[in-house]
N, C-alpha and C positions, 0 to 999 in steps of 0.2 A: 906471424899470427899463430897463435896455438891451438887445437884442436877444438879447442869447447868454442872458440871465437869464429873459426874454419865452420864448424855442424850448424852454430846458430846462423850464420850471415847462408850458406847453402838451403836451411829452412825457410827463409824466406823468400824464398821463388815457388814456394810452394801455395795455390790460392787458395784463397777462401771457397768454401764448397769444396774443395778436392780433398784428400788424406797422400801421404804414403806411407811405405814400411820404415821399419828401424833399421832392414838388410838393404831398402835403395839410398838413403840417407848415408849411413857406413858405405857402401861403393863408391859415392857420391861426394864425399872427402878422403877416398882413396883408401878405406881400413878393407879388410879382408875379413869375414865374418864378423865385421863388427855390432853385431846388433845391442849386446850384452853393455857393449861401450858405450855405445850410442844410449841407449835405455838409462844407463848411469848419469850424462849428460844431461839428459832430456828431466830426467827427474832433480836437478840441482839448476834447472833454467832462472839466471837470478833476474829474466825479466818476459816473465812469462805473459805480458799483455800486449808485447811486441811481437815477441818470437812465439810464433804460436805451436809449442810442441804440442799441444791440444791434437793434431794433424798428424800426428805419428802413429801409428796402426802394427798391429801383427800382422804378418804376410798371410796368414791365416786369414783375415777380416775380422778377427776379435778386434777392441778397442785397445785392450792391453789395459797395463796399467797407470797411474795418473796420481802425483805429489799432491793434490787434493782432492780427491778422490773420485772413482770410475764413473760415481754418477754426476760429478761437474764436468767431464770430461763427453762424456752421453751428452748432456747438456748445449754443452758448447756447439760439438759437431752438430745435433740436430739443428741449434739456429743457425749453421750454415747451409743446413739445407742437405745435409749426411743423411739418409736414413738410415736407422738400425733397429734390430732385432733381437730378442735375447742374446744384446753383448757383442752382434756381431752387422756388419756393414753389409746391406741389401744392395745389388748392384756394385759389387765391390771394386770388379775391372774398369767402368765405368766413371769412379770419380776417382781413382791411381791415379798420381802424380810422380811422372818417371822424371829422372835428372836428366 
């Protein structure tokens, strides 16, 4: 299985209402600082209604950025019940999704 098949099938243990980062995702298939990678994946998700990179975060609790843009991605998390705040996730320890 290759790495982009590896990130997506690992994202999906990830639930609805929760987020994680792009640094526990890369641990989480084994890269070593991979955020950068991770991020490059996540924005080429060729099935983005399945695999919900929506859920991927800066470790930071920004939202990060998003292939169709930062406010469908605002969007989304709110309707799972994410709250956020200018750009950045309220109670952030609280809905972390560790592998």
């Amino acid at each position: 299985m290759n790495l982009e098949k590896r990130v997506y099938k690992k994202l999906l243990d990830v639930p609805k209402g929760q987020i994680t980062t792009y640094g526990e995702l890369a641990k989480a298939v084994g890269l070593k600082n991979g955020q950068r990678v991770i991020g490059k994946i996540m924005n080429n998700n060729p099935y983005p209604v399945i695999v919900p990179c929506h859920r991927v975060v800066m470790s930071t609790g920004k939202i990060g950025g998003y292939a169709y843009g930062e406010h469908i991605k605002t969007k989304m998390l709110s309707d799972e019940g994410i709250e956020i705040k200018n750009g950045k996730i309220t109670s952030f320890d609280k809905k972390l999704f560790r592998f």
